[in-house]
C-alpha positions as CSV (number, residue, x, y, z in Angstrom):
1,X,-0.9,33.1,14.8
2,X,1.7,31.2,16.1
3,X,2.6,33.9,18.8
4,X,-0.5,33.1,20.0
5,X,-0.2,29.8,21.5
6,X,0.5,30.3,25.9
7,X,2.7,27.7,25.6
8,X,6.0,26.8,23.7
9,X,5.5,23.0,24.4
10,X,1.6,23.4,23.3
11,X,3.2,25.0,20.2
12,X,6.1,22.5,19.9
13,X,3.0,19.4,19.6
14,X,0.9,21.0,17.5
15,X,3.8,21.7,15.0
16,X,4.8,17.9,15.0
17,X,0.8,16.8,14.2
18,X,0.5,19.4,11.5
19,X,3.7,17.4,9.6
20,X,1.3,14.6,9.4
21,X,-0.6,14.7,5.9
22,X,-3.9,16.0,5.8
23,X,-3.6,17.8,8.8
24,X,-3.6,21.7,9.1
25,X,-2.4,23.6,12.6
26,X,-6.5,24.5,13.6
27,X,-6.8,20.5,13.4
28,X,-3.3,19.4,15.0
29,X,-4.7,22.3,18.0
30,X,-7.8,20.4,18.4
31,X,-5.8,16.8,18.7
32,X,-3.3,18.4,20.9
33,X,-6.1,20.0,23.0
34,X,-7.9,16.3,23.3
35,X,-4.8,14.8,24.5
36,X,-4.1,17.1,27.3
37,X,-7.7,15.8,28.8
38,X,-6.6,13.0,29.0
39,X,-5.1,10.8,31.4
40,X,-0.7,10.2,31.5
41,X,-1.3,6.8,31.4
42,X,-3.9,7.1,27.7
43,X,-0.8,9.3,26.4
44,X,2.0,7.4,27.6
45,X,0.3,4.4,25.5
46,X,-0.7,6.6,22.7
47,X,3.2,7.6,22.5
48,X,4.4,4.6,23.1
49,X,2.1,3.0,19.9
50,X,3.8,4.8,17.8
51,X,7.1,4.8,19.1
52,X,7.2,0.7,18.9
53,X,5.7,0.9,15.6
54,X,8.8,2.8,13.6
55,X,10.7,0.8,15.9
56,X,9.5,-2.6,15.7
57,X,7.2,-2.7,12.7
58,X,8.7,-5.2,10.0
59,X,8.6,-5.6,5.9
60,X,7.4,-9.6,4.6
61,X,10.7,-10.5,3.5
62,X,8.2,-12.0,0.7
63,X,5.9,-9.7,-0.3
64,X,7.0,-6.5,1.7
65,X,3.4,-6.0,3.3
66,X,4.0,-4.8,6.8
67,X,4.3,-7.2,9.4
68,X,4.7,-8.0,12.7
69,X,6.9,-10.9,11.8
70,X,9.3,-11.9,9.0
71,X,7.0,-13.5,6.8
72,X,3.4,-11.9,7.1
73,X,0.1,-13.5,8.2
74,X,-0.9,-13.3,4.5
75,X,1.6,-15.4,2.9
76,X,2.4,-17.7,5.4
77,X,-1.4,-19.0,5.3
78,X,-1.8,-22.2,3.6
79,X,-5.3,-21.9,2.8
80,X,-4.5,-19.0,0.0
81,X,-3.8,-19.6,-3.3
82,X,-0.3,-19.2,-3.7
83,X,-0.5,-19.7,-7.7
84,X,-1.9,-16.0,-7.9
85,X,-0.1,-12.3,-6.3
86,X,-2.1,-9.3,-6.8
87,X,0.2,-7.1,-7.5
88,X,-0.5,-3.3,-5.7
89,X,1.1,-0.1,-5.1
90,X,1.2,0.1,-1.4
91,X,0.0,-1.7,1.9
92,X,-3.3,0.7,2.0
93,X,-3.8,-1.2,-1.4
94,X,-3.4,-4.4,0.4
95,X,-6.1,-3.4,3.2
96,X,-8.7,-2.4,0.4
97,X,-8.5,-5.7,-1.3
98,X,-8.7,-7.8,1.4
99,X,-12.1,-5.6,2.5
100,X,-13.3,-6.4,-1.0
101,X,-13.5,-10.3,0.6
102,X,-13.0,-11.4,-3.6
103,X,-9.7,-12.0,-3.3
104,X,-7.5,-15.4,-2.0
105,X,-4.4,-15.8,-3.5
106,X,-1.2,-13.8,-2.3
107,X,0.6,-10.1,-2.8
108,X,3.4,-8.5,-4.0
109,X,3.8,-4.4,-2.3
110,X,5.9,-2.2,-5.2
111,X,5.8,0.2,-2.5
112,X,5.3,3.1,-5.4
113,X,4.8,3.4,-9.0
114,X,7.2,4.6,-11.8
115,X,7.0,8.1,-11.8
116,X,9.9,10.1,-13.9
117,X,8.9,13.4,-12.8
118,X,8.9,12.4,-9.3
119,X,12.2,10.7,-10.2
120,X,10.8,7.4,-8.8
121,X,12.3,4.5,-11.7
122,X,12.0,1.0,-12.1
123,X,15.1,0.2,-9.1
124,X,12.8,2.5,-6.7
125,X,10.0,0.0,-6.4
126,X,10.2,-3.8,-5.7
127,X,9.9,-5.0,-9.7
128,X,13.1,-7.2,-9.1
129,X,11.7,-8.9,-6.4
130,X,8.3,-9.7,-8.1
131,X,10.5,-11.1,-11.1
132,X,12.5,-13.4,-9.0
133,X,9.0,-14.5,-7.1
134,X,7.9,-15.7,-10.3
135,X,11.3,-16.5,-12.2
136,X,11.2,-19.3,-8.8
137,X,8.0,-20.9,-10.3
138,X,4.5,-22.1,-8.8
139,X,3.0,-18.9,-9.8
140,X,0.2,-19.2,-12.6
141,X,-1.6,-15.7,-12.7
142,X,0.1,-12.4,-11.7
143,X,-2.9,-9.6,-11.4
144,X,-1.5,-6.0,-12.2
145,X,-4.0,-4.2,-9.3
146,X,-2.7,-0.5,-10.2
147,X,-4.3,2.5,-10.0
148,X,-5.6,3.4,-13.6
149,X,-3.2,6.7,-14.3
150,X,-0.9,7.2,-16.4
151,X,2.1,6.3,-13.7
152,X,0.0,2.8,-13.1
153,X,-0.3,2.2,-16.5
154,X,3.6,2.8,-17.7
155,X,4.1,0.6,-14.3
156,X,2.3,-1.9,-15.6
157,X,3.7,-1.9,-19.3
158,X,6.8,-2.2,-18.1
159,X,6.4,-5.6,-15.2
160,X,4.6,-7.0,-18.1
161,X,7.9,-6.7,-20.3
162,X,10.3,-7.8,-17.5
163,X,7.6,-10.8,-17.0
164,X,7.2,-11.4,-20.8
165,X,9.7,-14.5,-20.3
166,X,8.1,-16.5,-18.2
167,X,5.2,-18.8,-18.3
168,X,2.6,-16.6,-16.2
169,X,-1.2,-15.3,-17.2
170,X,-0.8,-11.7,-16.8
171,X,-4.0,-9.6,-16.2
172,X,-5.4,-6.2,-14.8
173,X,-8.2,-5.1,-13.2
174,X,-11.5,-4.4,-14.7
175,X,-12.0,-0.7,-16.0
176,X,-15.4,0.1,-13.5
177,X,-12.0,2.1,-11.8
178,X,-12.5,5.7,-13.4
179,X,-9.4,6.3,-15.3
180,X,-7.4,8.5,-12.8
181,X,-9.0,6.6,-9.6
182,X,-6.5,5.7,-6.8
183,X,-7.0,2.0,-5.8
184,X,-7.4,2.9,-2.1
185,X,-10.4,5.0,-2.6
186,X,-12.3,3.1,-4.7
187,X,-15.4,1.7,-2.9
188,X,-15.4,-2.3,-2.0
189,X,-17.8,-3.4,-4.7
190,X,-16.7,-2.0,-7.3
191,X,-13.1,-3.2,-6.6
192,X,-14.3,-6.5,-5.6
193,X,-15.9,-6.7,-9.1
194,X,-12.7,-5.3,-10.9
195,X,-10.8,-8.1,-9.6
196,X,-13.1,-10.7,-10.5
197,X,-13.6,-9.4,-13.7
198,X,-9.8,-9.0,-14.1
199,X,-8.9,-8.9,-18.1
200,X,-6.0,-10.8,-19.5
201,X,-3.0,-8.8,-21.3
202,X,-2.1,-9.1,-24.4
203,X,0.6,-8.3,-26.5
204,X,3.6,-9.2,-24.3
């Protein structure tokens, strides 16, 4: 159908939306369409959103939560407890804790999960990083916060063994996440009780 379209740059936009995930060319025609009604002045700001955000968007040089600054608002409040990082997947992880309004202590963003057939290991993700965080003391409790698959369970196995060294309470998440569940689309009370009811592991 793409002959169909009256104009190549109408064509050319609604080819760039439909790269985004989740969105087909019928929807990336409708969020084209809406943008043409309106004004140069909503687009130019639209565009220019995203343009400073790849630009200009930064990584906490602690916990690699994305940032406006070097060290986000997160860990540089002193009101958290810094004794305790809940320990996620990825910064939508990050968001649906925080909703959960259960949680006080800091993060740590692995920014993926170890996944062989995806050919994502143990150097992909940013497992050094959390072992240094600890290996530098004044952390008492680390809480493995990964989705309950497979990949989140060998991910957790193996920080566990790379932490197994140090003085740290290690603990996951409740089970009231359905085995297979992805943290972000869990609903707020039943993650907010996961974390509270957090379990301790054994067997390091």
């Amino acid at each position: 159908m793409d002959n169909a379209y009256p104009s190549k740059l109408l064509e050319k936009a609604v080819g760039e939306f439909s790269k985004l995930p989740g969105i087909g060319r019928k929807t990336a025609l409708r969020l084209v369409l809406n943008m043409l009604r309106r004004s140069e002045e909503e687009v130019e700001e639209f565009a220019g959103a995203v343009s400073r955000l790849r630009k200009d968007v930064k990584y906490c040089r602690v916990c690699h939560n994305i940032s406006d600054t070097d060290v986000c608002p997160i860990c540089s409040d002193t009101h958290r407890d810094a004794s305790t990082i809940c320990v996620v997947e990825n910064i939508r992880d990050v968001m649906a804790v925080e909703n959960t309004q259960q949680y006080g202590g800091l993060y740590h963003v692995l920014g993926g999960i170890i996944s062989p057939m995806d050919g994502i290991g143990p150097a992909d993700i940013e497992i050094d990083s959390l072992v240094k965080r600890v290996a530098d003391g004044g952390v008492r409790e680390v809480i493995l916060a990964l989705s309950s698959t497979m990949e989140g369970d060998t991910t957790n196995f193996y920080i566990s063994r790379k932490l197994a060294p140090y003085d740290v309470e290690l603990s996951v998440i409740a089970r009231g996440i359905s085995v297979g569940d992805e943290l972000e689309y869990t609903d707020e009370v039943t993650l907010g009780r996961a974390i509270i009811n957090r379990t301790k592991m054994t067997g390091k």
